[in-house]
Rosetta silent file (secondary structure, phi, psi, omega in degrees, C-alpha in Angstrom):
SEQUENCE: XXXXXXXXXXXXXXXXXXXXXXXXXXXXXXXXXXXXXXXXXXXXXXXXXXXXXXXXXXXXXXXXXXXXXXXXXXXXXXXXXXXXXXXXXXXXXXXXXXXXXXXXXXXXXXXXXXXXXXXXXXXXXXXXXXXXXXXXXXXXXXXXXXXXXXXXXXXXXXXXXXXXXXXXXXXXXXXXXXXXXXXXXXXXXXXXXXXXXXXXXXXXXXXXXXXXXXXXXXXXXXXXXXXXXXXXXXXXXXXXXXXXXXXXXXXXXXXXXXXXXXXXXXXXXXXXXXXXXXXXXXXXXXXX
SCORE:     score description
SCORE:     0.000 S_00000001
   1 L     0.000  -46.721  170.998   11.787  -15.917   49.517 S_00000001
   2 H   -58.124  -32.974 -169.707   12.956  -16.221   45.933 S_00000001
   3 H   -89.129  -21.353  158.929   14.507  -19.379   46.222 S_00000001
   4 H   -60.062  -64.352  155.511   10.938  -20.639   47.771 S_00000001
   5 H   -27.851  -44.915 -179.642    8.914  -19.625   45.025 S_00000001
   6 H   -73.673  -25.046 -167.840   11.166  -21.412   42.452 S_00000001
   7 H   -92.164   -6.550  159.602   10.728  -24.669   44.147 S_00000001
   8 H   -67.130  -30.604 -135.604    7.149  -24.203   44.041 S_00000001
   9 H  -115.930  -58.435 -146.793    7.166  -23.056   40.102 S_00000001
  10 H   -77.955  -27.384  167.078    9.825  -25.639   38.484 S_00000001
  11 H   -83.231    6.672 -156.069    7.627  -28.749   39.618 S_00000001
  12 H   -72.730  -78.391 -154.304    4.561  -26.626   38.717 S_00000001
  13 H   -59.159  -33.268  157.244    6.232  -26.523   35.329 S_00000001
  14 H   -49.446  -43.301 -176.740    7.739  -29.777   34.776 S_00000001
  15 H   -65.935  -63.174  174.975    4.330  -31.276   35.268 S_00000001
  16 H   -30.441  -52.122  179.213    2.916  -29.065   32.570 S_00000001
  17 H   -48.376  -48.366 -164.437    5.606  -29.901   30.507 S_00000001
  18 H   -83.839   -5.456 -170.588    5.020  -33.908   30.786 S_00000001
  19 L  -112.870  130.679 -157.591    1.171  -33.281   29.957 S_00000001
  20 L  -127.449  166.804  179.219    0.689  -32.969   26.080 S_00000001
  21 L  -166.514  127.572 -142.577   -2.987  -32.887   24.339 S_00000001
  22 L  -122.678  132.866 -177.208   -3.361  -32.499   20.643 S_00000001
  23 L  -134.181  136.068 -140.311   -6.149  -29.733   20.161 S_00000001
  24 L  -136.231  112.650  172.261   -8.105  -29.644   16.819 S_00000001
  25 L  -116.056  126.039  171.510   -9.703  -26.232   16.418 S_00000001
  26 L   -76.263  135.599  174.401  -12.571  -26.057   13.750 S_00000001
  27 L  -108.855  130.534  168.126  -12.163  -22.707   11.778 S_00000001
  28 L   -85.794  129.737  178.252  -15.478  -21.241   10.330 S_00000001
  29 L  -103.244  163.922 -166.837  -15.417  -20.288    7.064 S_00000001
  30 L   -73.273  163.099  151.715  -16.156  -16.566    6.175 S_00000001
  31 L   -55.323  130.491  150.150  -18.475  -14.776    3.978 S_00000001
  32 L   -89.362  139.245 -173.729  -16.381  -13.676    1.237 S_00000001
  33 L   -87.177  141.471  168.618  -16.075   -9.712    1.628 S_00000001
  34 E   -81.273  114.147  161.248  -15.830   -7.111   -1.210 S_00000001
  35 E   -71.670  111.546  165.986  -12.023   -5.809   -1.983 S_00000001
  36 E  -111.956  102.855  172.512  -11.756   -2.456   -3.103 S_00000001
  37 E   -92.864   95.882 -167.270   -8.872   -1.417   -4.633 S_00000001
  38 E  -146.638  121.492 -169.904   -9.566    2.299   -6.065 S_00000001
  39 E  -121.087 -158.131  173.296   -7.420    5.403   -6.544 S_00000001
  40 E  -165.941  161.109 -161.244   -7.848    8.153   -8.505 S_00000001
  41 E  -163.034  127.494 -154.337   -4.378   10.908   -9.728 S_00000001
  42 L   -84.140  122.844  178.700   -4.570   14.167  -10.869 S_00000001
  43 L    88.938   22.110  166.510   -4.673   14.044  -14.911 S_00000001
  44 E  -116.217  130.511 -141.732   -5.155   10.447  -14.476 S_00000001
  45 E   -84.987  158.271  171.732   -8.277    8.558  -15.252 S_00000001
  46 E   -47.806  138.351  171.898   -9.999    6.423  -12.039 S_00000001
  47 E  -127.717  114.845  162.174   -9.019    2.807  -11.743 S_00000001
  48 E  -112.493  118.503  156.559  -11.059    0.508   -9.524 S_00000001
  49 E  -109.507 -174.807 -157.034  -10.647   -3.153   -9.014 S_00000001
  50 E  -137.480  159.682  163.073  -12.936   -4.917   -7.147 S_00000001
  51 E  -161.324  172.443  175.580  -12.493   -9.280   -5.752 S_00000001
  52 E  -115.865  159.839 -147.629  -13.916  -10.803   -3.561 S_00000001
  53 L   -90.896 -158.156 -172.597  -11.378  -11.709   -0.587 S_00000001
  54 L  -166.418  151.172 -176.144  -10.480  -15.929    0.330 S_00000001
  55 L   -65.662  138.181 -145.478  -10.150  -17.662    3.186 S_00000001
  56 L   -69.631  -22.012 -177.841   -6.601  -16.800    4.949 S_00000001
  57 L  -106.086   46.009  172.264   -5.574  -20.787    4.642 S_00000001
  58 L   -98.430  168.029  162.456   -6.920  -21.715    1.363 S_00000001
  59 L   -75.783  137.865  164.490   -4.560  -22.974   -1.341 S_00000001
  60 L  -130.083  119.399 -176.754   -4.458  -20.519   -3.299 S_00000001
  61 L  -104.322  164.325  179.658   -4.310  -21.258   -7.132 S_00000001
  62 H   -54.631  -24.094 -156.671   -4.442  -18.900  -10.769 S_00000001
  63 H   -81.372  -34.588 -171.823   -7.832  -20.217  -10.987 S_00000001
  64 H   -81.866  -30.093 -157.031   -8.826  -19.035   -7.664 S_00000001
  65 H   -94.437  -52.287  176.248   -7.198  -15.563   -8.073 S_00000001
  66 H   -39.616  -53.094 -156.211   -9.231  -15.411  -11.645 S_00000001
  67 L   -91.800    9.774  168.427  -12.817  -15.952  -10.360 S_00000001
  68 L   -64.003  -47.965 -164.660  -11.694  -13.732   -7.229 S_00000001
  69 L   -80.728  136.415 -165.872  -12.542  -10.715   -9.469 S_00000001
  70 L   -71.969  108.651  128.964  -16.109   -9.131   -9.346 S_00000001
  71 L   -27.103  122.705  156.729  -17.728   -8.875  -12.956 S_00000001
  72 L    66.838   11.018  171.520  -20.169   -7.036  -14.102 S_00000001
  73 L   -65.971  139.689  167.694  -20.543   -4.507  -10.878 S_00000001
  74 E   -73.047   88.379 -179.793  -22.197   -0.946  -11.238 S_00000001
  75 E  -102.801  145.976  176.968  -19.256    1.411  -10.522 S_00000001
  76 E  -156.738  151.393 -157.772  -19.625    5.201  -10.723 S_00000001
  77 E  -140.842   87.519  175.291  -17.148    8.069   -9.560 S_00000001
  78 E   -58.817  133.767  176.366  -19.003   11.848   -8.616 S_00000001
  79 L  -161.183   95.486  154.322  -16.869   14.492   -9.002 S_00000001
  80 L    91.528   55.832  179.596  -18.541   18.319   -8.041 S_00000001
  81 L    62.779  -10.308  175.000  -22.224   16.604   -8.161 S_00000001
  82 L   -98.636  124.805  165.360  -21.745   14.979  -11.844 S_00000001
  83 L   -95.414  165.515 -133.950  -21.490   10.934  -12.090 S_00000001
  84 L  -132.368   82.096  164.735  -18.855    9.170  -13.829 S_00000001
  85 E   -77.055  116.202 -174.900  -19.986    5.233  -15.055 S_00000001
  86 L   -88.374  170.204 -163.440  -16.776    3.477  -15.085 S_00000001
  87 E  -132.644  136.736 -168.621  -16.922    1.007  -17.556 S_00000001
  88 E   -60.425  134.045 -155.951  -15.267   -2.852  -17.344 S_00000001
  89 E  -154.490  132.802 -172.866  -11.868   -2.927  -18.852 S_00000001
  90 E  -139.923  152.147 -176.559   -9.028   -5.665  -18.693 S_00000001
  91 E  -145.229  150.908  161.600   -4.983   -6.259  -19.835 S_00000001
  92 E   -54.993   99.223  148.311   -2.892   -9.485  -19.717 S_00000001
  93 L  -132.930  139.915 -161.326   -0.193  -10.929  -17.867 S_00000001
  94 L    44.168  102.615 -167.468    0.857  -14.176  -18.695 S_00000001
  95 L   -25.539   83.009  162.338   -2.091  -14.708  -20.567 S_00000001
  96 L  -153.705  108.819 -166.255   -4.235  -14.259  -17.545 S_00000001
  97 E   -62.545  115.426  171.746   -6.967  -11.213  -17.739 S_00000001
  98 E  -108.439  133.505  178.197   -6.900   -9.186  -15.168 S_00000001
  99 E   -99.869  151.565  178.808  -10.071   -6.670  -14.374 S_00000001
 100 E  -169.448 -159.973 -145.316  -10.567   -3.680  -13.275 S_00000001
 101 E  -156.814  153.488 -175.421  -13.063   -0.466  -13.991 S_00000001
 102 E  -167.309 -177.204 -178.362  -12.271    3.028  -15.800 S_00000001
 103 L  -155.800  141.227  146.456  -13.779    5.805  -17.709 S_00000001
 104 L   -64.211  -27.060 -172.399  -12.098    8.287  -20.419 S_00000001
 105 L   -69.016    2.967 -151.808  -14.399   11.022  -19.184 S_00000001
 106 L  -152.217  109.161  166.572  -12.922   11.595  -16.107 S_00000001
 107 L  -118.787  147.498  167.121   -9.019   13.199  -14.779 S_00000001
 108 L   -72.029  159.372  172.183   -8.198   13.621  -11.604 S_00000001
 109 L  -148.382  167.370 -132.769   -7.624   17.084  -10.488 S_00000001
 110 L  -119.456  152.560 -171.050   -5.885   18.765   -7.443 S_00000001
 111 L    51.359   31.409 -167.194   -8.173   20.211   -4.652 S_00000001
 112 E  -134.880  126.908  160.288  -11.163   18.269   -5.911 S_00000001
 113 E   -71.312  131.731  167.030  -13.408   15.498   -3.688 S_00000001
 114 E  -135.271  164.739 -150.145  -14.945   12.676   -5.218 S_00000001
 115 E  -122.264  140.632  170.034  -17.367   10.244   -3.849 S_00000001
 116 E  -122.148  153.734  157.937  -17.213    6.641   -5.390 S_00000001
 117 E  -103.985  129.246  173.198  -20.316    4.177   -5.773 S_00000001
 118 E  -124.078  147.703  147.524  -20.443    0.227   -6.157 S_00000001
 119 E   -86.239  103.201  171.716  -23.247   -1.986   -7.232 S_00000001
 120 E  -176.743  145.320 -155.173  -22.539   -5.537   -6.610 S_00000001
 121 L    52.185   53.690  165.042  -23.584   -8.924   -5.410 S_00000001
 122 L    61.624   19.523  156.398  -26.787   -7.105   -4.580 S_00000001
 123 E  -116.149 -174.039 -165.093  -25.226   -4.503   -2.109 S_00000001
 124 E  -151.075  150.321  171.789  -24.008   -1.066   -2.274 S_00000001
 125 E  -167.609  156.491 -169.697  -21.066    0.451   -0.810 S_00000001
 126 E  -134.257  154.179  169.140  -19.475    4.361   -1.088 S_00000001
 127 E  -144.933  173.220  153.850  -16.422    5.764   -0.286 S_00000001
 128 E  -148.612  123.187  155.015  -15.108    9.502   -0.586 S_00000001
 129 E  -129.569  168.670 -168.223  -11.559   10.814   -0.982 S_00000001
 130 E  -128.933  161.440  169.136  -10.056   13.961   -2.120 S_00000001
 131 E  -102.861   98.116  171.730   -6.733   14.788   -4.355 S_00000001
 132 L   -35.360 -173.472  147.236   -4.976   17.429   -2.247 S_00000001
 133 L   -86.853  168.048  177.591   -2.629   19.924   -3.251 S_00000001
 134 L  -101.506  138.853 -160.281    0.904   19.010   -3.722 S_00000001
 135 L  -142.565  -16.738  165.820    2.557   20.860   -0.886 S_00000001
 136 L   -89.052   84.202  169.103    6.097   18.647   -0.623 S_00000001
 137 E   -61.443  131.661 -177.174    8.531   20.565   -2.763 S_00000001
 138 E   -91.631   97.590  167.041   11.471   18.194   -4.385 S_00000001
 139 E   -62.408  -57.960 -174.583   14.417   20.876   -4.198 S_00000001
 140 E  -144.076  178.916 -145.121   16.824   17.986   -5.842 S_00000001
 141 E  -164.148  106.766  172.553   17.047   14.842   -6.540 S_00000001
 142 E  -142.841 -159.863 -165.088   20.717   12.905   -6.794 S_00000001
 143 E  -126.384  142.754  164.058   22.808    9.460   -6.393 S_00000001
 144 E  -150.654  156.339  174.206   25.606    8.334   -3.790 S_00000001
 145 E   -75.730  144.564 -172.749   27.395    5.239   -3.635 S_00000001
 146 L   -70.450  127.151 -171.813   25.722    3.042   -1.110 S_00000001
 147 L   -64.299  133.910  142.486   27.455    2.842    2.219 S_00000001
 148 L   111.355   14.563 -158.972   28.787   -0.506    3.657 S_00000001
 149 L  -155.264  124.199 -165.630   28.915   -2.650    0.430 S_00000001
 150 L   -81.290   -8.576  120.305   32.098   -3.478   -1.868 S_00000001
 151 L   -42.593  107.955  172.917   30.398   -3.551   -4.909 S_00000001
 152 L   -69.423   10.225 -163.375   30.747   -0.462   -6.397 S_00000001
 153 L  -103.694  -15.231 -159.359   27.756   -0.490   -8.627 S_00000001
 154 E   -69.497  159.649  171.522   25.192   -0.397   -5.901 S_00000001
 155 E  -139.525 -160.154  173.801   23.926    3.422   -5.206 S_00000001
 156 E  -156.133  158.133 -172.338   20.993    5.252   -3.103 S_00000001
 157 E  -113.840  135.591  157.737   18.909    7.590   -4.136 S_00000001
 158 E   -95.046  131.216 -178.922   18.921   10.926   -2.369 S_00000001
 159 E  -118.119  164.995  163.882   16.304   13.923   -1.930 S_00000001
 160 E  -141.637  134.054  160.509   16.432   17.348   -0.483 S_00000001
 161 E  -122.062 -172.259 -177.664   12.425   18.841    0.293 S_00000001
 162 E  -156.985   98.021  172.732   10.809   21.096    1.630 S_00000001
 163 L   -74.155  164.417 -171.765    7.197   20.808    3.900 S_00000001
 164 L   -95.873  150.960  137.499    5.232   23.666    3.968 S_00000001
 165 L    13.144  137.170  151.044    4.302   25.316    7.436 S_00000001
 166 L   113.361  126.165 -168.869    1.231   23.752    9.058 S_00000001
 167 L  -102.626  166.745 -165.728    1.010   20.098   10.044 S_00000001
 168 L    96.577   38.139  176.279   -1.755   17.582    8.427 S_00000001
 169 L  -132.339  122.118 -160.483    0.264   17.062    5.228 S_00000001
 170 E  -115.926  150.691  165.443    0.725   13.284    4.524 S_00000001
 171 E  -140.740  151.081  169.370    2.533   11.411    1.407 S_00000001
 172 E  -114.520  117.886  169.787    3.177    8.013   -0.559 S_00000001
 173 E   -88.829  110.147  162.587    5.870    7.386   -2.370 S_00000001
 174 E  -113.609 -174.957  179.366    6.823    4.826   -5.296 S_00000001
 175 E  -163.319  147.548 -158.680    9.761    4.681   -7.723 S_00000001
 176 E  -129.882  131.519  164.334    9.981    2.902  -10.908 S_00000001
 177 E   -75.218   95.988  177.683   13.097    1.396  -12.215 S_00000001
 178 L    73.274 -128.402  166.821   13.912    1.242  -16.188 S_00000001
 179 L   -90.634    4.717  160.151   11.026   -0.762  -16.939 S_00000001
 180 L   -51.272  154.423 -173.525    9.455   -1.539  -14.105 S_00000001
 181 L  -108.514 -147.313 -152.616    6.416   -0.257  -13.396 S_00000001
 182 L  -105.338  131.993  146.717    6.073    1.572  -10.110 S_00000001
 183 E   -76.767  117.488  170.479    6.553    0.212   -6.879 S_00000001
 184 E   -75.526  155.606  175.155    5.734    1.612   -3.389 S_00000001
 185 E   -49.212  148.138  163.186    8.668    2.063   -0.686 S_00000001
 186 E   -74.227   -1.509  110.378    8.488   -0.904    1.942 S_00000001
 187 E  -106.342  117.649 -155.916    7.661    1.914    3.990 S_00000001
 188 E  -123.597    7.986 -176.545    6.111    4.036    1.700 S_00000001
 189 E  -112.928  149.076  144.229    3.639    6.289    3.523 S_00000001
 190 E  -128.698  152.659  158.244    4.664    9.469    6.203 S_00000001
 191 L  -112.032 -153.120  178.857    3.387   12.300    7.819 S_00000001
 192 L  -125.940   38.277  167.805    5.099   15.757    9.035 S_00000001
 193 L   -65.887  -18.112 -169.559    4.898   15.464   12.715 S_00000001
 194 L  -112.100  -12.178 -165.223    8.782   15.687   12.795 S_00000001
 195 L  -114.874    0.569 -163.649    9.810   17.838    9.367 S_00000001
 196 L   -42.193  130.737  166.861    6.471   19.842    9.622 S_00000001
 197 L    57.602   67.887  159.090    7.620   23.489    7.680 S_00000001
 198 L  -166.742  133.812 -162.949   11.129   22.413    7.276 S_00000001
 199 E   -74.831  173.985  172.142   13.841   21.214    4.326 S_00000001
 200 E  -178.332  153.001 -179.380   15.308   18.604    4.975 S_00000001
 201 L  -110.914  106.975 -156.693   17.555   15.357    3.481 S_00000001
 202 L  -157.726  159.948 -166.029   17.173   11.900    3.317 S_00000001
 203 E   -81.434  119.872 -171.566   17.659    8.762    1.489 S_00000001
 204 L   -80.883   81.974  177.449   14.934    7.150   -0.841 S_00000001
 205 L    -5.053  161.209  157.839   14.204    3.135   -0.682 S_00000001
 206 L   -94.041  154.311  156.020   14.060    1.766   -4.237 S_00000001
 207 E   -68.690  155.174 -151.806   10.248    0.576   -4.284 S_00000001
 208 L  -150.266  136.606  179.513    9.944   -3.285   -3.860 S_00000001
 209 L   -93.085  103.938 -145.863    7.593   -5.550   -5.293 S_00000001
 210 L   -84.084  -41.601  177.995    6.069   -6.966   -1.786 S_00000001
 211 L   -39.616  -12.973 -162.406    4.737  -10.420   -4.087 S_00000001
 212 L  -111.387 -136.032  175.924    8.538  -11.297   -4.298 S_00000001
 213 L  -121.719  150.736  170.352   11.476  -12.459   -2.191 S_00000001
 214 L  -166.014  143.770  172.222   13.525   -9.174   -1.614 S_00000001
 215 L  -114.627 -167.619  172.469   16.820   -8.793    0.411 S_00000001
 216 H   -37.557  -41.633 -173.215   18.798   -5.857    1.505 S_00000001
 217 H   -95.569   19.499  173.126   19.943   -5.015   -1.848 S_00000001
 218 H   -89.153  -21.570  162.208   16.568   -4.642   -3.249 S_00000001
 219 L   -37.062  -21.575 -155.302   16.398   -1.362   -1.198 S_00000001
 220 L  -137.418  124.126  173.733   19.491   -0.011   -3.555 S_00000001
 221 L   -69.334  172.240  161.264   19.499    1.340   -7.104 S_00000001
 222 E  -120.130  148.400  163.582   22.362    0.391   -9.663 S_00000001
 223 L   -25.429  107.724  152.480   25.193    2.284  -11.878 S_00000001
 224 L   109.460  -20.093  160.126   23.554    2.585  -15.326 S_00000001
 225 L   -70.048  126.965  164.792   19.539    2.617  -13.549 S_00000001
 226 E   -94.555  101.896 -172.774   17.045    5.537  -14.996 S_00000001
 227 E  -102.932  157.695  160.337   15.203    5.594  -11.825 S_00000001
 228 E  -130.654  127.371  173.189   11.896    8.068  -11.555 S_00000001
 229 E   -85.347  127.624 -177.592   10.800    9.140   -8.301 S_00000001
 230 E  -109.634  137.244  177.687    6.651    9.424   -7.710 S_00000001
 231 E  -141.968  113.307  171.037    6.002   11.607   -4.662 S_00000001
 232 L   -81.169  160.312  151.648    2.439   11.854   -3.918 S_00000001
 233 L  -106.199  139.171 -176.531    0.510   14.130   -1.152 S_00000001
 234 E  -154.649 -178.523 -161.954   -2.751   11.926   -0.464 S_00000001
 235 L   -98.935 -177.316  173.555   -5.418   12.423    2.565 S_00000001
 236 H   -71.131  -24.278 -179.941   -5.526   11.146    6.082 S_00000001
 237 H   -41.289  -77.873  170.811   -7.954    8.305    4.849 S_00000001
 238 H   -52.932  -19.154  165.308   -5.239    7.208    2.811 S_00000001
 239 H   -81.532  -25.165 -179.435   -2.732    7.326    4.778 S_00000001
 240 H   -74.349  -36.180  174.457   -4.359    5.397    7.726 S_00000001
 241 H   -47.427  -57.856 -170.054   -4.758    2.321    5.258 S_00000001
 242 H   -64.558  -31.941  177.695   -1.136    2.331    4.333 S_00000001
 243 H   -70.523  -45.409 -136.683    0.372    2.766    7.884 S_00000001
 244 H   -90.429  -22.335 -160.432   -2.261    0.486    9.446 S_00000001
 245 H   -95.945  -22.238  174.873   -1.807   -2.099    6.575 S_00000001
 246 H   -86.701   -2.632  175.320    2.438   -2.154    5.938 S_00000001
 247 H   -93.256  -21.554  163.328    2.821   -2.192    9.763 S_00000001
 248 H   -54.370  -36.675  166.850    0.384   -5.658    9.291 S_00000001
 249 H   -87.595  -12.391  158.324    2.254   -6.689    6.770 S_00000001
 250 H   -71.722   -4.739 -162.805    5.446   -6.168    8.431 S_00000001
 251 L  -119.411   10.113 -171.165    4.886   -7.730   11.306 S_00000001
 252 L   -96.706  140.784 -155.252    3.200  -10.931   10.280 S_00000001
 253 L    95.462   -0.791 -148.552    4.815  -13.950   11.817 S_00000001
 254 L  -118.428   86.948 -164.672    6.125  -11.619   14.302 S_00000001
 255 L   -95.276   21.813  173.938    4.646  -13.186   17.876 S_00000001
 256 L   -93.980  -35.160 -164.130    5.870  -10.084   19.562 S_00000001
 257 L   -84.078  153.094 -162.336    3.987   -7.386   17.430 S_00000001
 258 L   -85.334  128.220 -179.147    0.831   -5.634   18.744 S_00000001
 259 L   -57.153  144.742 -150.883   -2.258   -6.614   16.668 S_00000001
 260 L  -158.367  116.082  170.951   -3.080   -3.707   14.415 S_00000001
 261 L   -81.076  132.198 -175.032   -6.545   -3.436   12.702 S_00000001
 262 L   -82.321  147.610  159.861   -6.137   -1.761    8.950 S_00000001
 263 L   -77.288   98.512 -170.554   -7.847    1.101    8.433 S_00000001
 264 L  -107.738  138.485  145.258  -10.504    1.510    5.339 S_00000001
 265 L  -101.019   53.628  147.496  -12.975    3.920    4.248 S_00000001
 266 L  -114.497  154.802 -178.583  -15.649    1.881    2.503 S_00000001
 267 L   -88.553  175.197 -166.857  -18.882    1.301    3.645 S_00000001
 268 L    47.825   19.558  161.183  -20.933   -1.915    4.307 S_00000001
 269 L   118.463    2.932 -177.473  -18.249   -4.174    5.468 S_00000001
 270 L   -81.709  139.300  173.424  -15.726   -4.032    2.297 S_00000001
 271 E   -81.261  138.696  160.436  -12.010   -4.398    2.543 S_00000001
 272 L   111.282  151.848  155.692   -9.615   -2.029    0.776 S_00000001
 273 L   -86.403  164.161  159.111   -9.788    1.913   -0.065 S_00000001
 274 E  -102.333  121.395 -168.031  -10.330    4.715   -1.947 S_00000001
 275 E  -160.519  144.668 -168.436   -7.479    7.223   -2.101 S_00000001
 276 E  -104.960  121.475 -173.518   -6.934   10.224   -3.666 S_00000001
 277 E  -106.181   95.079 -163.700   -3.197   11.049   -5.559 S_00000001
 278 L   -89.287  100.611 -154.979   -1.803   14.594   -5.892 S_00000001
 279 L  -102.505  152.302  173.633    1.293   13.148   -7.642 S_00000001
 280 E  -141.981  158.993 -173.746    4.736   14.738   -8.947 S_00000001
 281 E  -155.789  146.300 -177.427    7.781   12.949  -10.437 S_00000001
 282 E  -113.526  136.549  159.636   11.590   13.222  -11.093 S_00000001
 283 E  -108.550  144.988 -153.066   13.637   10.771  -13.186 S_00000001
 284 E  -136.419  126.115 -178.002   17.519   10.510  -11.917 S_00000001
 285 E  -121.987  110.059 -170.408   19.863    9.167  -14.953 S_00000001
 286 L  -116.913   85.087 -178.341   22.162    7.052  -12.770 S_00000001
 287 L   -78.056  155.438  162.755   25.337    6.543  -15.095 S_00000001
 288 L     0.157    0.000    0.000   27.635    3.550  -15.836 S_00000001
């Protein structure tokens, strides 16, 4: 029976093979959608930026990346029924302005909700997240030389915690090298279905700068690195953006991986979140 079936299939398939037809699919272009990029970190003032997103196969030039960001929007940030007008605020790199929205009036604080509002293109859109408690105790914080690699300078960074009892407690992690500014892990978010209420030890990615090229050894600190570890607690909101959006980004190009919609909590059709940062941080003096 099997060898009947193949001689049915392989001229099926041959035939296929010989017939080729060049197929020209018109792609409609989108609306561009409002990006909201907005956290907030306890004793740290709100940061929002706002763009508007581009079409996934445009060229994309500095020019286009400039006028992506939204100007002149009504942002405000509630926190225990009093609003918050952030106010338009911008810094340089490589003399190119980048924007993004703030207030002095306003630190984050631990166990506290806040609701944010935008005004912009002539819509409205809200979000709400809260800044937990911090509930992941760092017992220590050291260095080992990194297995598998004959250069001695490379290291890993090591932790020992401790979750508390009680399951629902999720964190994001970045780490900032020298002078670097802070970088999330290339997986940088978890939750405590497996360590729930228990210590436990394991080795900490360096954070990676996802804009770059990065190989194995970007993962690994070096002899003679002041590294500081940021270990956040954040909500379930926030965490379903980051899982749903680094398993998107890990997988792209990938014609095996399962399609994965990210997960946001703003309203009226806007991309990107609001997330709330209960944050604590260790620096590690990694010597010569």
């Amino acid at each position: 029976m099997c060898m009947r079936r193949w001689k049915f299939f392989l001229p099926a398939l041959l035939a296929l093979a010989g017939c080729e037809k060049n197929i020209d699919i018109e792609l409609d272009e989108t609306t561009p959608r409002l990006v909201v990029e907005a956290t907030i970190e306890n004793n740290v003032k709100p940061r929002v930026t706002l763009t508007r997103s581009l079409d996934y196969f445009s060229q994309i030039t500095p020019q286009m990346l400039i006028g992506s960001f939204v100007r002149g929007a009504r942002v405000v940030v509630s926190e225990a029924g009093r609003d918050y007008t952030l106010r338009e605020d911008s810094f340089r790199v490589n003399n190119i302005s980048l924007y993004f929205y703030t207030t002095d009036s306003l630190l984050g604080k631990l166990n506290t909700n806040y609701q944010l509002r935008i005004d912009a293109d002539g819509k409205s859109y809200t979000a709400t997240t809260g800044i937990p408690n911090i509930t992941r105790q760092i017992d220590s914080l050291w260095w080992e030389k990194a297995p598998g690699f004959t250069d001695t300078t490379y290291v890993r960074m090591m932790i020992r915690a401790t979750d508390r009892p009680g399951f629902g407690d999720y964190i994001r992690y970045f780490t900032k090298t020298n002078n670097e500014p802070f970088f999330p892990g290339f997986n940088s978010v978890f939750d405590d279905q497996v360590i729930d209420g228990k210590t436990y030890t394991i080795q900490v990615d360096r954070g990676v700068n996802k804009n770059a090229d990065n190989s194995d050894t970007s993962l690994y600190f070096r002899r003679g690195d002041t590294a500081t570890l940021k270990l956040a607690n954040i909500d379930r909101a926030t965490w379903d953006f980051w899982r749903t959006y680094e398993f998107n980004f890990q997988s792209i190009g990938n014609p095996f991986s399962s399609p994965t919609k990210v997960i946001n909590n703003v309203s009226n059709g806007a991309l990107g979140y609001f997330g709330g940062y209960a944050a604590q941080y260790r620096t590690l003096i990694i010597p010569k």
